[in-house]
N, CA, C and O of each residue as an XYZ file, in Angstrom:
476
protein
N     100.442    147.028    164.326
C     101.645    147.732    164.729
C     101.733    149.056    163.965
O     101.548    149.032    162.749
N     102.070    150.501    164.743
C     102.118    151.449    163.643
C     103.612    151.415    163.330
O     104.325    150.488    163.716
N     104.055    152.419    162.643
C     104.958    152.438    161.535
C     106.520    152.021    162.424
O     106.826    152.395    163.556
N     107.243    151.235    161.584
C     108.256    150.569    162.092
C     109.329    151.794    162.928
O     109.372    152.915    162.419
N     110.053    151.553    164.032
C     111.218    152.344    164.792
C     112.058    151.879    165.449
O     111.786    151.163    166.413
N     113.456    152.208    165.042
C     114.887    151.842    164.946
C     114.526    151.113    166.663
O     114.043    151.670    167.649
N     115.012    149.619    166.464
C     115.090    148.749    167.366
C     113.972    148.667    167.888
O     113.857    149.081    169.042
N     112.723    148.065    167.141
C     111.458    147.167    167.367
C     111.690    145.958    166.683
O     112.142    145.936    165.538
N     111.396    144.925    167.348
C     111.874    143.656    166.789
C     110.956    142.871    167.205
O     109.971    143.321    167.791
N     111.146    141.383    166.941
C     109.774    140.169    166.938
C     110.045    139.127    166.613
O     110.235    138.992    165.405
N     110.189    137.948    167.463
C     110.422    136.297    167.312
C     108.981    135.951    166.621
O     107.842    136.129    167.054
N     109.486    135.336    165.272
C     108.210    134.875    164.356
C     108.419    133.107    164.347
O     109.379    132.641    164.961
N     107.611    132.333    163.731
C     108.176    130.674    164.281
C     109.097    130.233    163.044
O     109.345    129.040    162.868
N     109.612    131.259    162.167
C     110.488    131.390    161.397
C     112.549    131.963    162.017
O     113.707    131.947    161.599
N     112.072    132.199    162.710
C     113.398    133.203    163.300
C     112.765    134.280    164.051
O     111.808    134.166    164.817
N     113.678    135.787    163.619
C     113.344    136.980    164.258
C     113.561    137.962    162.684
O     113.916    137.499    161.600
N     113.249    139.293    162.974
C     114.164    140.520    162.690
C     113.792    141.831    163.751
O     112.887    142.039    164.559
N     114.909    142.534    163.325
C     115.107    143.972    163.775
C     114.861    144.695    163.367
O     114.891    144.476    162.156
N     114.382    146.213    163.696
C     114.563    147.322    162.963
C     115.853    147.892    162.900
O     116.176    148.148    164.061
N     116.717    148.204    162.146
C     117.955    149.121    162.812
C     117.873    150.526    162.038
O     118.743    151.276    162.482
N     117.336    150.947    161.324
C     116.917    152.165    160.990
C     115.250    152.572    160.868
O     114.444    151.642    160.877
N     114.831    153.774    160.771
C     113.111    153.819    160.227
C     113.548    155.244    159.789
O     114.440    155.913    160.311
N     113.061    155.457    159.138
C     112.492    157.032    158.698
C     111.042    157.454    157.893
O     110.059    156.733    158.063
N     110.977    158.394    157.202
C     109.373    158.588    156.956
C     109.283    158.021    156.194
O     108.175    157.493    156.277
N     110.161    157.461    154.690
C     110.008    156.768    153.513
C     110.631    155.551    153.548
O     110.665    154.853    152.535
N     111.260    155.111    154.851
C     111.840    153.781    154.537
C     112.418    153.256    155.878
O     112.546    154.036    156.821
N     112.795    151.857    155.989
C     112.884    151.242    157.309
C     114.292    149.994    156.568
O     114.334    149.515    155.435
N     115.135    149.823    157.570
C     115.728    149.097    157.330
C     115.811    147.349    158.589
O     115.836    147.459    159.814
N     115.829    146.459    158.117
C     115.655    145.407    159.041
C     116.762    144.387    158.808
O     117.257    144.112    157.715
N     117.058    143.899    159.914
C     118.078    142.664    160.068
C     117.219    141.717    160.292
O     116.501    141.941    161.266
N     116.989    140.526    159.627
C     116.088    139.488    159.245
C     117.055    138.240    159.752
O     118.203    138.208    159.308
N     116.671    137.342    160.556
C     117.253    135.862    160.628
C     116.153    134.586    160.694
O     115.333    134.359    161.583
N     116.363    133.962    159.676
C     115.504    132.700    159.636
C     116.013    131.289    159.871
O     116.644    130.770    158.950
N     115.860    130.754    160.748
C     116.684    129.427    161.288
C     116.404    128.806    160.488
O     115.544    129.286    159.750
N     116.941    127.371    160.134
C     117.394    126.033    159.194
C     116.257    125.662    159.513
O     115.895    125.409    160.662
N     115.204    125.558    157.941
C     113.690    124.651    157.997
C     112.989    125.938    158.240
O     111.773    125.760    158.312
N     113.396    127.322    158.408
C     112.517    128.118    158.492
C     112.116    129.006    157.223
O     112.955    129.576    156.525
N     111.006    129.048    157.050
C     109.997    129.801    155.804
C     108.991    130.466    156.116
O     108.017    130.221    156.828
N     109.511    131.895    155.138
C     108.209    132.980    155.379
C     107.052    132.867    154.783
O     106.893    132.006    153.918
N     106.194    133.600    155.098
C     104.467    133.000    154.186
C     105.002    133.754    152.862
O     105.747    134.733    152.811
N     104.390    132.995    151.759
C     104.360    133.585    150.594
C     103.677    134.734    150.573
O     102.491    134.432    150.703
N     103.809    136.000    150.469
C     103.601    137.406    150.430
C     103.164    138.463    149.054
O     103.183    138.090    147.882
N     102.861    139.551    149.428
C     102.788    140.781    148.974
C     102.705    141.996    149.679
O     102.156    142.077    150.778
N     103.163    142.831    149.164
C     102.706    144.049    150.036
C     102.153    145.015    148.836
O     102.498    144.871    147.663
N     101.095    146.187    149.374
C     100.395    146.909    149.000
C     101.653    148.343    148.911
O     101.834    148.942    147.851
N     102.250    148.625    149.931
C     102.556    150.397    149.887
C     104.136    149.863    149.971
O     104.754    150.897    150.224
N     104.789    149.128    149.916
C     105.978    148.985    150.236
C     106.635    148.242    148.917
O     105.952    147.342    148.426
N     108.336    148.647    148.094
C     108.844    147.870    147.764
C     110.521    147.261    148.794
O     111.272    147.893    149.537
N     110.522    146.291    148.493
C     111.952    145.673    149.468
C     113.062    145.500    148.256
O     112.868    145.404    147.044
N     114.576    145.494    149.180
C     115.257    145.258    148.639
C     116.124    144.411    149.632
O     116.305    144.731    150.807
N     116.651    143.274    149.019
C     117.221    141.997    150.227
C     118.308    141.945    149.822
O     118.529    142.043    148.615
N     119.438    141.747    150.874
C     121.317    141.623    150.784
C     121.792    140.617    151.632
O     122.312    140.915    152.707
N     121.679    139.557    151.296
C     121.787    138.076    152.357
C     122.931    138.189    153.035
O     123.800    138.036    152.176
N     123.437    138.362    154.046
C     124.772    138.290    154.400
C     125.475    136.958    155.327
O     126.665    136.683    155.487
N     124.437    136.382    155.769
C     125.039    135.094    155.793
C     124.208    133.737    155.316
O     122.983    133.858    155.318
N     124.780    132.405    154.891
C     123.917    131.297    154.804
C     123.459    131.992    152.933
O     123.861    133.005    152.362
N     122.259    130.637    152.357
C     122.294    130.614    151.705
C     120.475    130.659    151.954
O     119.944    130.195    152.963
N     119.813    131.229    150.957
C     118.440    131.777    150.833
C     117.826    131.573    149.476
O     118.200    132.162    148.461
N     116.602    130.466    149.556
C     115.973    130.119    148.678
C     115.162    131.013    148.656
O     114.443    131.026    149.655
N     114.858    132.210    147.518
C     114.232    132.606    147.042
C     112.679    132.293    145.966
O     112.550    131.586    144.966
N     111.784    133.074    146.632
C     110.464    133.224    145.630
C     110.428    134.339    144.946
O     110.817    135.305    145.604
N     110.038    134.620    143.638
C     109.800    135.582    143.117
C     109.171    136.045    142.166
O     109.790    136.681    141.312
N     107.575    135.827    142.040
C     106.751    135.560    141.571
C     106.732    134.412    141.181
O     106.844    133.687    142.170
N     106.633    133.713    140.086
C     107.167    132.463    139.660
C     108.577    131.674    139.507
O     108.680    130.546    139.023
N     109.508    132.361    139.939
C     110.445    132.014    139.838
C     111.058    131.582    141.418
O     110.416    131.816    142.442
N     112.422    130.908    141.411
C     113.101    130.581    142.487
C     114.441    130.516    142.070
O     114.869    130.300    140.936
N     114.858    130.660    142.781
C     116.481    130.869    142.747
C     117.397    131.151    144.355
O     116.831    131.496    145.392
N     118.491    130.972    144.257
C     119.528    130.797    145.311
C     120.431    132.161    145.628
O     121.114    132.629    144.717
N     120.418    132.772    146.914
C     120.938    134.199    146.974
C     122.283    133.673    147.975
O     121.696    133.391    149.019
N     123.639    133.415    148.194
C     124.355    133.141    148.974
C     124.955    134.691    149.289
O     124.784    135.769    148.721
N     125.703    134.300    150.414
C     126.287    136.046    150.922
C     126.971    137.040    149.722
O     127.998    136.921    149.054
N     125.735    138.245    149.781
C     126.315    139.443    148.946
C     125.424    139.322    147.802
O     125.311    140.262    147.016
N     124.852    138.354    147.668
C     123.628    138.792    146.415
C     122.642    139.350    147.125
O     122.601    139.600    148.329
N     121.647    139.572    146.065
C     120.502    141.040    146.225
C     119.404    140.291    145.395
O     119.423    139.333    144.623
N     118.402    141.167    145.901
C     117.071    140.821    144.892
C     116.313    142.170    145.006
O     116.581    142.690    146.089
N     115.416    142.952    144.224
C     114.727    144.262    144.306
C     113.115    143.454    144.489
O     112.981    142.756    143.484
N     112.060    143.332    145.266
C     111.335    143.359    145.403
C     110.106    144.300    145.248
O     109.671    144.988    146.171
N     109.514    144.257    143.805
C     108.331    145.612    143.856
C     107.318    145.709    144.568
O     106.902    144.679    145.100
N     106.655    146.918    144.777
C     105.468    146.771    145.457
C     104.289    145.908    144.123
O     103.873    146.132    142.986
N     104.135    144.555    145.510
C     102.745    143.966    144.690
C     103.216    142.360    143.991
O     102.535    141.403    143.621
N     104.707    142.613    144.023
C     105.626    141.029    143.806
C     105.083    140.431    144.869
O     104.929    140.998    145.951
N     104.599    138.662    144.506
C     104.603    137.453    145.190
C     106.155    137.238    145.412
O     107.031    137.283    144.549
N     106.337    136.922    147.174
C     107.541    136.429    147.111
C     107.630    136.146    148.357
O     106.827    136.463    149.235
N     108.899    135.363    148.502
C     108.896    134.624    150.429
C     110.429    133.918    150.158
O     110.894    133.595    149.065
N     111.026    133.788    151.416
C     112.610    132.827    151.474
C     112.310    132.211    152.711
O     111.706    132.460    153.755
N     113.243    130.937    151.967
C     113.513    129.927    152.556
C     114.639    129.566    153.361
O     115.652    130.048    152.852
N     114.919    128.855    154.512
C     116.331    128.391    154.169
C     116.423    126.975    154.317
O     115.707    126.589    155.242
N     116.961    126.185    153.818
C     116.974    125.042    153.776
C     117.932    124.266    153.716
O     118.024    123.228    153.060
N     119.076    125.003    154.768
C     120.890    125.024    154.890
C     120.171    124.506    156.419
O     119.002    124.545    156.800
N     121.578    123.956    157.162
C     121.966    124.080    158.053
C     122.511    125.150    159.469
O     122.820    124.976    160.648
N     122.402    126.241    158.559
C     122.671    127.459    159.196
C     122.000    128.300    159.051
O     121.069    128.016    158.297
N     121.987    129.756    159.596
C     120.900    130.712    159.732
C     121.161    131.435    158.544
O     122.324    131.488    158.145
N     120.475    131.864    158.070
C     120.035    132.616    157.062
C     119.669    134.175    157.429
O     118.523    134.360    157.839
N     120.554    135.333    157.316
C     120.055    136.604    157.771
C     120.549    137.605    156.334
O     121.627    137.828    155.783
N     119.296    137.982    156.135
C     119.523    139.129    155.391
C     118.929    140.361    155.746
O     117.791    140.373    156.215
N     119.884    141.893    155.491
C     119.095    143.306    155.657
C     117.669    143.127    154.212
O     117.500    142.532    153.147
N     116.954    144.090    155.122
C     116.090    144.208    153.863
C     115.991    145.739    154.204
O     116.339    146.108    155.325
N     115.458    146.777    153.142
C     115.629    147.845    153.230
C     113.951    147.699    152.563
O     113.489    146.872    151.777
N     113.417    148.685    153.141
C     111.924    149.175    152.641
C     111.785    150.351    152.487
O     112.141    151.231    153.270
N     111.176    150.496    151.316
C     110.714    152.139    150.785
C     109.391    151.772    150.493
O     108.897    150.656    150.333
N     108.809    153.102    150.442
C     106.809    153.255    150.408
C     106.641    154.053    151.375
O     107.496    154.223    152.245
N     105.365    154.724    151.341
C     104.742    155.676    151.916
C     104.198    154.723    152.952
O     103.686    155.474    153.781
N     104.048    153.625    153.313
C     103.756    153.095    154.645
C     103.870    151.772    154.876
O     103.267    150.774    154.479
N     104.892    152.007    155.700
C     106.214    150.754    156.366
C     105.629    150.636    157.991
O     105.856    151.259    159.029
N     104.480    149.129    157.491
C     104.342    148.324    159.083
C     103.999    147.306    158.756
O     103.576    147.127    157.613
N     104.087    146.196    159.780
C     103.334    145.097    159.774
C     102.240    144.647    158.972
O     102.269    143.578    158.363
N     100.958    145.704    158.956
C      99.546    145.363    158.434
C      99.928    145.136    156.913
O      99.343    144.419    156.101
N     101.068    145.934    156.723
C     101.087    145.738    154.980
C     101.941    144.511    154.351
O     103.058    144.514    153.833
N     100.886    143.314    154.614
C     102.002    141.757    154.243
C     100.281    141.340    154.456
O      99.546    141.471    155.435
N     100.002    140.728    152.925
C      98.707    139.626    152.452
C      99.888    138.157    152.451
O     100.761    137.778    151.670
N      99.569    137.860    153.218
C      99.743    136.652    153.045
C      99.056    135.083    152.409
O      98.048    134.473    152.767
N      99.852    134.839    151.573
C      99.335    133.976    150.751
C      98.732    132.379    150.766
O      97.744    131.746    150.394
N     100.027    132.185    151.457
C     100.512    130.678    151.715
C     101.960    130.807    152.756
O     103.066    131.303    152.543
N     101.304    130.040    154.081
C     101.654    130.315    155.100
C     101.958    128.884    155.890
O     101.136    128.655    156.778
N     102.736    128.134    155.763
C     103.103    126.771    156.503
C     102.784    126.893    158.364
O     102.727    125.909    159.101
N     102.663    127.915    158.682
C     102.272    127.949    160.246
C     101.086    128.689    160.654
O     100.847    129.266    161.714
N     100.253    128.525    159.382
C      98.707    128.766    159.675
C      98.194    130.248    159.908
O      97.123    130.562    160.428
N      99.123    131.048    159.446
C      98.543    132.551    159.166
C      98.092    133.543    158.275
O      97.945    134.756    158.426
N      97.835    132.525    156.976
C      97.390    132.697    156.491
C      96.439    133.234    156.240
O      96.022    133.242    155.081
């Protein structure tokens, strides 16, 4: 995919997200992950994220650590952090994530550990 633009979006077997902004240094996305849904454990090369859960409750990875983000917490994601969320509520789980880096697409996510084989 080349570089992300305001309202490109994609059903993953996790949920979906959106684009709702892009520009040259950064992209913003509306992220929803249904109940039992988990992203592959990750990195990215050119990109750091920053996540703002706004609804449901989101089990966090973060390098070695884990922890619980409910609506209105944040996490800063660097470029090159192991990390992935969970949800493991009953309800959907959507957080914005905002991306900065000199190059915001798809190709830039190594995936680590991947429960639906894309690893």
């Amino acid at each position: 995919m080349a570089e992300y633009a305001a309202g490109d979006s994609d059903r993953r077997p996790w949920g979906r997200w959106t684009v709702l902004e892009a520009g040259a240094n950064h992209a913003v996305k509306r992220i929803e992950v249904i109940p039992g849904g988990k992203l592959s454990l990750q990195r990215h090369r050119f990109r750091a994220e920053q996540w703002v859960v706004v609804a449901g409750t989101a089990l966090v990875t973060l390098d070695q650590a884990q922890f619980e983000l409910a609506p209105g917490g944040t996490v800063h994601i660097a470029i090159g952090q192991v990390h992935r969320v969970e949800n493991r509520g009953t309800d959907d789980v959507v957080f914005i994530e905002v991306q900065t880096g000199p190059k915001l697409d798809e190709n830039d996510i190594e995936r680590l550990e991947d429960v639906y084989g894309r690893a």
